[in-house]
Structures are given as C-alpha cells and as structure tokens.
PDB file of N, CA, C and O in Angstrom, chain B, residues numbered from 101:
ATOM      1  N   UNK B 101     108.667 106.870 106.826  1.00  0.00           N
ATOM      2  CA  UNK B 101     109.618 107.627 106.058  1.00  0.00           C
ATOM      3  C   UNK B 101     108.927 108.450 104.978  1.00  0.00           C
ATOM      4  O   UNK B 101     109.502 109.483 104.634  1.00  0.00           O
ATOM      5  N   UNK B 102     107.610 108.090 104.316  1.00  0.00           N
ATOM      6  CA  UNK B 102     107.347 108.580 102.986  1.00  0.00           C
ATOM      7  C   UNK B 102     106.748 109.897 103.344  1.00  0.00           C
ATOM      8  O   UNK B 102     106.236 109.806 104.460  1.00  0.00           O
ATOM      9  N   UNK B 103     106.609 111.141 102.805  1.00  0.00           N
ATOM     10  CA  UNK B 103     105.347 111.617 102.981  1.00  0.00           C
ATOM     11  C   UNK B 103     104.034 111.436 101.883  1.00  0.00           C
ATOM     12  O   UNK B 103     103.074 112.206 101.852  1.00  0.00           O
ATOM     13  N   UNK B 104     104.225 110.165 100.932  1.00  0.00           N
ATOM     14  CA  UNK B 104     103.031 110.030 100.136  1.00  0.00           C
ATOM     15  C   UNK B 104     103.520 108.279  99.653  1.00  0.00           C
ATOM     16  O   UNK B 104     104.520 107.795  99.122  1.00  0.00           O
ATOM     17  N   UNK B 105     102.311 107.769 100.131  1.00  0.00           N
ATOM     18  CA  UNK B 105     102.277 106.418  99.529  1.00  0.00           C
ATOM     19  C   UNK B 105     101.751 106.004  97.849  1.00  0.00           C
ATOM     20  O   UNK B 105     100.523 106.068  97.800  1.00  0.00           O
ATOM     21  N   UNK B 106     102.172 105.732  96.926  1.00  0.00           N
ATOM     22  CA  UNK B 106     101.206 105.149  96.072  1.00  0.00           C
ATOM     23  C   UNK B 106     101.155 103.311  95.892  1.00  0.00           C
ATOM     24  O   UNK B 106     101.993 102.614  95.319  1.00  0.00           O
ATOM     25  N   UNK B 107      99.828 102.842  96.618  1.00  0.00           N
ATOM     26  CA  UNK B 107      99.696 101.453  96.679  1.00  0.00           C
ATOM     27  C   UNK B 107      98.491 100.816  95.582  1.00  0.00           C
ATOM     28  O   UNK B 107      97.806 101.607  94.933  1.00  0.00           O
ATOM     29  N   UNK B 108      98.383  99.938  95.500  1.00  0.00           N
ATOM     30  CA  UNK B 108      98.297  99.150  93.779  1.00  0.00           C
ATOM     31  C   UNK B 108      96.464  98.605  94.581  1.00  0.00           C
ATOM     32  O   UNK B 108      96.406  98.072  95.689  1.00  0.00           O
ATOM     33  N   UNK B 109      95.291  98.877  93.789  1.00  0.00           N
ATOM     34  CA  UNK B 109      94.172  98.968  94.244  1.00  0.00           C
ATOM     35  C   UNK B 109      93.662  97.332  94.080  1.00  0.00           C
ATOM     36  O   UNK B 109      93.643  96.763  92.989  1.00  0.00           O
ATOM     37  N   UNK B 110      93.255  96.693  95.367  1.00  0.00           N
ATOM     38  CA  UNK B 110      92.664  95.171  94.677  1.00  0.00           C
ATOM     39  C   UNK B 110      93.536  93.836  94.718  1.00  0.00           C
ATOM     40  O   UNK B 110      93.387  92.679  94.325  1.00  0.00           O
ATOM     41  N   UNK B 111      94.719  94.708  95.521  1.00  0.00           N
ATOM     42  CA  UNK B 111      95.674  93.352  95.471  1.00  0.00           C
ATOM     43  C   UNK B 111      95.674  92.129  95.971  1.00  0.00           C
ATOM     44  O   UNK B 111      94.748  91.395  95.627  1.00  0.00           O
ATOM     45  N   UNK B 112      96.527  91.696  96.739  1.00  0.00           N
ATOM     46  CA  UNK B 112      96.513  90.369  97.357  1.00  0.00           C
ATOM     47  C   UNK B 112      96.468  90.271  98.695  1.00  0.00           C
ATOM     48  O   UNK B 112      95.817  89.481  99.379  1.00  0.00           O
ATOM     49  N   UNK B 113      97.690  91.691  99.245  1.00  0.00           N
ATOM     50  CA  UNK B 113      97.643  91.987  99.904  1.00  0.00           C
ATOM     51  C   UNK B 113      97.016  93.571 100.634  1.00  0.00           C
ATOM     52  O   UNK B 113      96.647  94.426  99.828  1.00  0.00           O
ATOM     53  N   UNK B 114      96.939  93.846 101.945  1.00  0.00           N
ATOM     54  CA  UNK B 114      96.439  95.029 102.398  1.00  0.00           C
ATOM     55  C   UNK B 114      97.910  95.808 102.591  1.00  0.00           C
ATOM     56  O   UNK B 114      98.512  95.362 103.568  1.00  0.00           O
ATOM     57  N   UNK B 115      98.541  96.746 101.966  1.00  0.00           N
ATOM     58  CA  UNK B 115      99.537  97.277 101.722  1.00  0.00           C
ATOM     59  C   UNK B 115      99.999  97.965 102.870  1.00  0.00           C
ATOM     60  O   UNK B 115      99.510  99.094 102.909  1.00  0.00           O
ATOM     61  N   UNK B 116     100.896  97.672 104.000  1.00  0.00           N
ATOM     62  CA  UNK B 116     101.426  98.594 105.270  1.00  0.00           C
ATOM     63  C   UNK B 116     101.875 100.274 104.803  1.00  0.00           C
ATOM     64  O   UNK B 116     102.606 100.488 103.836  1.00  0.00           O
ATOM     65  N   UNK B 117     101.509 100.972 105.352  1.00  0.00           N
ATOM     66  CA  UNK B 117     101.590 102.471 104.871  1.00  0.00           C
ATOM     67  C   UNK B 117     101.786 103.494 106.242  1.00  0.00           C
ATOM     68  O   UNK B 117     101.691 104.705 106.441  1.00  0.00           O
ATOM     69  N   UNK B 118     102.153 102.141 107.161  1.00  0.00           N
ATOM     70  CA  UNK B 118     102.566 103.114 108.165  1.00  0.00           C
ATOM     71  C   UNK B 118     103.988 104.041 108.246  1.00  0.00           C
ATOM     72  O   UNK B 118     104.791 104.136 107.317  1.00  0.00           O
ATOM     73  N   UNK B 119     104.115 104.699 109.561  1.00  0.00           N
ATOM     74  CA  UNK B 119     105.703 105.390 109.117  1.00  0.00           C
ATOM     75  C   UNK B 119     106.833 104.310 109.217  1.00  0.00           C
ATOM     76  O   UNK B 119     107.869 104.132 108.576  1.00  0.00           O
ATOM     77  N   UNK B 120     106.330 103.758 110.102  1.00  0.00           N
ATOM     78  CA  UNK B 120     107.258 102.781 110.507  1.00  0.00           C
ATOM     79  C   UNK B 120     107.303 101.415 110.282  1.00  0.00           C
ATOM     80  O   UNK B 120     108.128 100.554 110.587  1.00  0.00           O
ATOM     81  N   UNK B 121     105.999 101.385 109.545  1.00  0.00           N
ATOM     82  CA  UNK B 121     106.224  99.653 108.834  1.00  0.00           C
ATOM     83  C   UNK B 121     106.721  99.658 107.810  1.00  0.00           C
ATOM     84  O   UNK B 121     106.987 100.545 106.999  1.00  0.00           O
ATOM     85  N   UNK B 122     106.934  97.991 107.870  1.00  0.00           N
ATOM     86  CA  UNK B 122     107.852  97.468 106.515  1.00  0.00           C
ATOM     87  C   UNK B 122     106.642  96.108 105.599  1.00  0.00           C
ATOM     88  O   UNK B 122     106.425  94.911 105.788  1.00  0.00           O
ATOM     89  N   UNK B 123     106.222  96.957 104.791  1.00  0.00           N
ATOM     90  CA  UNK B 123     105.589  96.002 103.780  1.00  0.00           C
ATOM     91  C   UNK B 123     105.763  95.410 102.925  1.00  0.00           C
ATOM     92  O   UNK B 123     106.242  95.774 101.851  1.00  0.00           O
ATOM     93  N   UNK B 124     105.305  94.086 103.327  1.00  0.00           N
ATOM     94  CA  UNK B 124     105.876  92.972 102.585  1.00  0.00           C
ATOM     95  C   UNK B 124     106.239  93.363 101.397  1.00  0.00           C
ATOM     96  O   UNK B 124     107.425  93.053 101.286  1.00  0.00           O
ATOM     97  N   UNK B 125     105.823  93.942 100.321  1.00  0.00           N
ATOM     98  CA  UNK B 125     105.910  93.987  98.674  1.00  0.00           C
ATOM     99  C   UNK B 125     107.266  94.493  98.132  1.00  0.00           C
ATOM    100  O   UNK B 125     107.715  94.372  96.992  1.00  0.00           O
ATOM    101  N   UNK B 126     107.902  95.186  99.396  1.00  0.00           N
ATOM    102  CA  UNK B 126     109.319  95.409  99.431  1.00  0.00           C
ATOM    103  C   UNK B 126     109.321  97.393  98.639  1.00  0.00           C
ATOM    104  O   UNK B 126     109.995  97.814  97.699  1.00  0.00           O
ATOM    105  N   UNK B 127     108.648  97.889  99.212  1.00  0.00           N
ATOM    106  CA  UNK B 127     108.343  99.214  98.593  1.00  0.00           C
ATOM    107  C   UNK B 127     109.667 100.175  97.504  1.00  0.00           C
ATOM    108  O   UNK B 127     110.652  99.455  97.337  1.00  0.00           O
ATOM    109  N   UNK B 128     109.746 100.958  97.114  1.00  0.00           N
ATOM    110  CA  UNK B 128     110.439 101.659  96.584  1.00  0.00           C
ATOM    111  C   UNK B 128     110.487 103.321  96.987  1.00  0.00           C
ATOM    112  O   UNK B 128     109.428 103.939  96.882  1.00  0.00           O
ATOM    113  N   UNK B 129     111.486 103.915  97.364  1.00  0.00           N
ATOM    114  CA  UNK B 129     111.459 104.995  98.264  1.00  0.00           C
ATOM    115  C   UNK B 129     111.635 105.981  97.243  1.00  0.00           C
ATOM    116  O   UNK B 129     112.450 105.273  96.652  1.00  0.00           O
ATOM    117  N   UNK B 130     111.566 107.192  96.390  1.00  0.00           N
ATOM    118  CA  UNK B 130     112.150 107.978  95.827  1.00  0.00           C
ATOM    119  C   UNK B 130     111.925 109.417  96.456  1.00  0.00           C
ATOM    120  O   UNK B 130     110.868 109.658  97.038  1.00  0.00           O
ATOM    121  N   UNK B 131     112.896 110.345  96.340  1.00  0.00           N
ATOM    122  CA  UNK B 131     113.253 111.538  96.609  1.00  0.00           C
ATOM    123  C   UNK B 131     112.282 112.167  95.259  1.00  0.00           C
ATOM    124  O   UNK B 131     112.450 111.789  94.099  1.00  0.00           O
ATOM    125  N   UNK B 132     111.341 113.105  95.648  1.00  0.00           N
ATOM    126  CA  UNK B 132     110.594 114.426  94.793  1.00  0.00           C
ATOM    127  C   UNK B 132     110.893 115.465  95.412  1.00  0.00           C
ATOM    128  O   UNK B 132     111.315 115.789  96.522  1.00  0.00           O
ATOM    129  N   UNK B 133     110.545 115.989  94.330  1.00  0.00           N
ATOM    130  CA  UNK B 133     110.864 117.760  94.492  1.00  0.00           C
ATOM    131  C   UNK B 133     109.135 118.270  94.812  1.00  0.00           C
ATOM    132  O   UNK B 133     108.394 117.609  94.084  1.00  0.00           O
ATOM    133  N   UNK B 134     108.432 119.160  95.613  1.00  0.00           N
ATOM    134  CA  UNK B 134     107.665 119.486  95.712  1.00  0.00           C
ATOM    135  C   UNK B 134     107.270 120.953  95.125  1.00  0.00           C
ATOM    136  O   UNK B 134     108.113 121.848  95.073  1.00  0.00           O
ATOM    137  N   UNK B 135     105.957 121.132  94.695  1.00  0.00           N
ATOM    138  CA  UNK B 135     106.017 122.013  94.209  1.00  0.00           C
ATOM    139  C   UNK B 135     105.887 123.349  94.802  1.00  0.00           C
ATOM    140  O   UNK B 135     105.211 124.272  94.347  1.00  0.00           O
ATOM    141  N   UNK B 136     106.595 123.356  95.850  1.00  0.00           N
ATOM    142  CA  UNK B 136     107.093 125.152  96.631  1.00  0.00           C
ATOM    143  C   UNK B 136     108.554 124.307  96.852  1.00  0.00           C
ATOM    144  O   UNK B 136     108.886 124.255  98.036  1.00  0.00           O
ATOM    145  N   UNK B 137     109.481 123.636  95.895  1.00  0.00           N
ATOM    146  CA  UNK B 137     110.906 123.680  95.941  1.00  0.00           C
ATOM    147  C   UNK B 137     111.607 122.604  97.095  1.00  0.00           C
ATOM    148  O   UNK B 137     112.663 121.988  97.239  1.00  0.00           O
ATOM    149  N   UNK B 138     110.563 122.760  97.673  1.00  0.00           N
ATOM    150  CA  UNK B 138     111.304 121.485  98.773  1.00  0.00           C
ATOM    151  C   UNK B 138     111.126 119.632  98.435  1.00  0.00           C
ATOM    152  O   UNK B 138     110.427 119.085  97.583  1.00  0.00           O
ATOM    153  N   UNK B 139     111.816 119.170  99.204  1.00  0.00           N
ATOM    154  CA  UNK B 139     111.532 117.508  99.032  1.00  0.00           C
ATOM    155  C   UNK B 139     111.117 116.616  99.854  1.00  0.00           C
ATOM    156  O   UNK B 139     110.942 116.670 101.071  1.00  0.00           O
ATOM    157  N   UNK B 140     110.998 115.947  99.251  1.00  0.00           N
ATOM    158  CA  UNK B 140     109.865 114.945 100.247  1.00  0.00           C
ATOM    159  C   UNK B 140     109.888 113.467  99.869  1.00  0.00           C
ATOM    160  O   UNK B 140     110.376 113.150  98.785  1.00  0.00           O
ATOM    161  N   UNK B 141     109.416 112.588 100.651  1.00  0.00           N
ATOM    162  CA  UNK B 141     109.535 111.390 100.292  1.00  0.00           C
ATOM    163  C   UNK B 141     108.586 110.683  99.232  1.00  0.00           C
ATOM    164  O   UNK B 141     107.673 111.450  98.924  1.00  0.00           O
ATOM    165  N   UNK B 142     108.519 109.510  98.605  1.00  0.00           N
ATOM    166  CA  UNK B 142     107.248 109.037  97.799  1.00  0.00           C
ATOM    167  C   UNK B 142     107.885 107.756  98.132  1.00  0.00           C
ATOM    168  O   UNK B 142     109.074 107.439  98.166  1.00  0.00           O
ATOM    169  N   UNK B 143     106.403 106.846  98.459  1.00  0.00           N
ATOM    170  CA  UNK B 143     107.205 104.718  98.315  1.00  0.00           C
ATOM    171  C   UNK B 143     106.117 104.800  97.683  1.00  0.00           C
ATOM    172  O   UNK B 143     105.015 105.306  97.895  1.00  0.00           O
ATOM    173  N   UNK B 144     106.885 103.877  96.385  1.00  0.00           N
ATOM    174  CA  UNK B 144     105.832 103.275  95.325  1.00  0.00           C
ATOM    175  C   UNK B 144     105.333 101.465  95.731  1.00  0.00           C
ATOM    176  O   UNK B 144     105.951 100.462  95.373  1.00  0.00           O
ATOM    177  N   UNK B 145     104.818 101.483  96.065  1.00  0.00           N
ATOM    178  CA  UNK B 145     104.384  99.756  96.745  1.00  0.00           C
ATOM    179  C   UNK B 145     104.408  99.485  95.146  1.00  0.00           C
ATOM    180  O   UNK B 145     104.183 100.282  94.235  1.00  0.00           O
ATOM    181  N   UNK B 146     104.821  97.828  95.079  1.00  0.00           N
ATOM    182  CA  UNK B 146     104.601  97.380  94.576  1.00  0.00           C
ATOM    183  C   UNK B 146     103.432  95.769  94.128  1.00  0.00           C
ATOM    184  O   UNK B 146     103.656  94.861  94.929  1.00  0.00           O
ATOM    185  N   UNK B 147     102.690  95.512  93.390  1.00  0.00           N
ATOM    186  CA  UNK B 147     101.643  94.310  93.562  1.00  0.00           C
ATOM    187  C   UNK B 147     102.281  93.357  93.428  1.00  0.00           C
ATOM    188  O   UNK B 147     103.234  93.183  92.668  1.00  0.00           O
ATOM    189  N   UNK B 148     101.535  92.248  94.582  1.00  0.00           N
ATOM    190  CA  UNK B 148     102.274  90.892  94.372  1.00  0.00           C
ATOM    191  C   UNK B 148     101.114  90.130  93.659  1.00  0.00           C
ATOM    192  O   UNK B 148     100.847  89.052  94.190  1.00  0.00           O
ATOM    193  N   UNK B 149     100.412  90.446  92.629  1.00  0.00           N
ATOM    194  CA  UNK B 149      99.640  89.468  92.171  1.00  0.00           C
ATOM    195  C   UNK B 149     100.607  89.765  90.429  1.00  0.00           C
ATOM    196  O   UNK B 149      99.994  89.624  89.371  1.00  0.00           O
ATOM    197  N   UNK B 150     101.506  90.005  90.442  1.00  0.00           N
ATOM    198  CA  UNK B 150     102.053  90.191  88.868  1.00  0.00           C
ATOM    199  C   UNK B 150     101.441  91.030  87.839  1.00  0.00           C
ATOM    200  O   UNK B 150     101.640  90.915  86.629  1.00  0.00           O
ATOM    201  N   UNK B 151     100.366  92.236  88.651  1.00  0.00           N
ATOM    202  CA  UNK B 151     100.280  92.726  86.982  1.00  0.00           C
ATOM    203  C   UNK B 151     100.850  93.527  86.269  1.00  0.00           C
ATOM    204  O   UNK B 151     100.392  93.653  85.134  1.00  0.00           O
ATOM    205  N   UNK B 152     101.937  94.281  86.624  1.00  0.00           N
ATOM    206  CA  UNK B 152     103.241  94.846  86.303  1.00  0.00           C
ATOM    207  C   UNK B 152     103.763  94.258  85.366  1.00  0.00           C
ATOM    208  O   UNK B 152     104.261  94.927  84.461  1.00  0.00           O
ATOM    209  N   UNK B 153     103.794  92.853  85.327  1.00  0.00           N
ATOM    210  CA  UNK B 153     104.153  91.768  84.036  1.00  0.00           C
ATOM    211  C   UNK B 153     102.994  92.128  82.731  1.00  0.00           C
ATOM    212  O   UNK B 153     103.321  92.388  81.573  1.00  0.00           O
ATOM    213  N   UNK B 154     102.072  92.085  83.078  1.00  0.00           N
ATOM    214  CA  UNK B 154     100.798  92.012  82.095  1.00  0.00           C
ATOM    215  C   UNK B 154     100.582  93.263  81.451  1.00  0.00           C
ATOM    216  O   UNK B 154      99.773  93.274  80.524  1.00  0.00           O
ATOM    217  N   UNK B 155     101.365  94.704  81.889  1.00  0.00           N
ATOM    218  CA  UNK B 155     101.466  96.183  81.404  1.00  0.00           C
ATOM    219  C   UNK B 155     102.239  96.452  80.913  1.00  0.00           C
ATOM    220  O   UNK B 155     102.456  97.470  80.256  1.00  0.00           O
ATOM    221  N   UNK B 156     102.889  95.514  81.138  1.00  0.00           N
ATOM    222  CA  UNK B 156     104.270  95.820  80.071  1.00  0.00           C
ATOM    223  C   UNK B 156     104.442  97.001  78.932  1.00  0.00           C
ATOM    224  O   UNK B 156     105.477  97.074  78.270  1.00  0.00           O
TER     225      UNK B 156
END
C-alpha cells in the first residue's frame, strides 16, 4: 500500500516493507501530499523494543 516506508533502525525486529505484508509492529498508514500536488502513501513502522517511551 505505502509508497514510502519509515522503519525504526536496530530493532528487535526485521521490519516487513513489502506491498503486501503485514508487519508485526502494527504500522501506521498516513495520506501525504507530494511535492508536484499529488498523494501518496507513507507507513510509519513502529519499534517494539519501547523507545518511543524513552523520547518522550
């Protein structure tokens, strides 16, 4: 679905980034605007080692 992955460097896991997989970390899909006006997909993976907690 995405046309751009951003996945979390060093994790726990090896992050699925295919079109059609579903990775475990439970990704996040958002709609961007590109810059010649059109849109496109972005999944933000998220880390399962918690450091999202620790950046708070």
């Amino acid at each position: 679905m995405a046309d751009l992955h951003v996945t979390p460097i060093g994790d726990l896991i090896e992050h699925d980034t295919s079109i059609d997989g579903q990775c475990a970390c439970g990704p996040t899909d958002k709609l961007v605007k590109r810059d010649d006006g059109s849109i496109g997909w972005l999944t933000v993976h998220h880390s399962l080692d918690d450091r999202e907690a620790s950046e708070g």
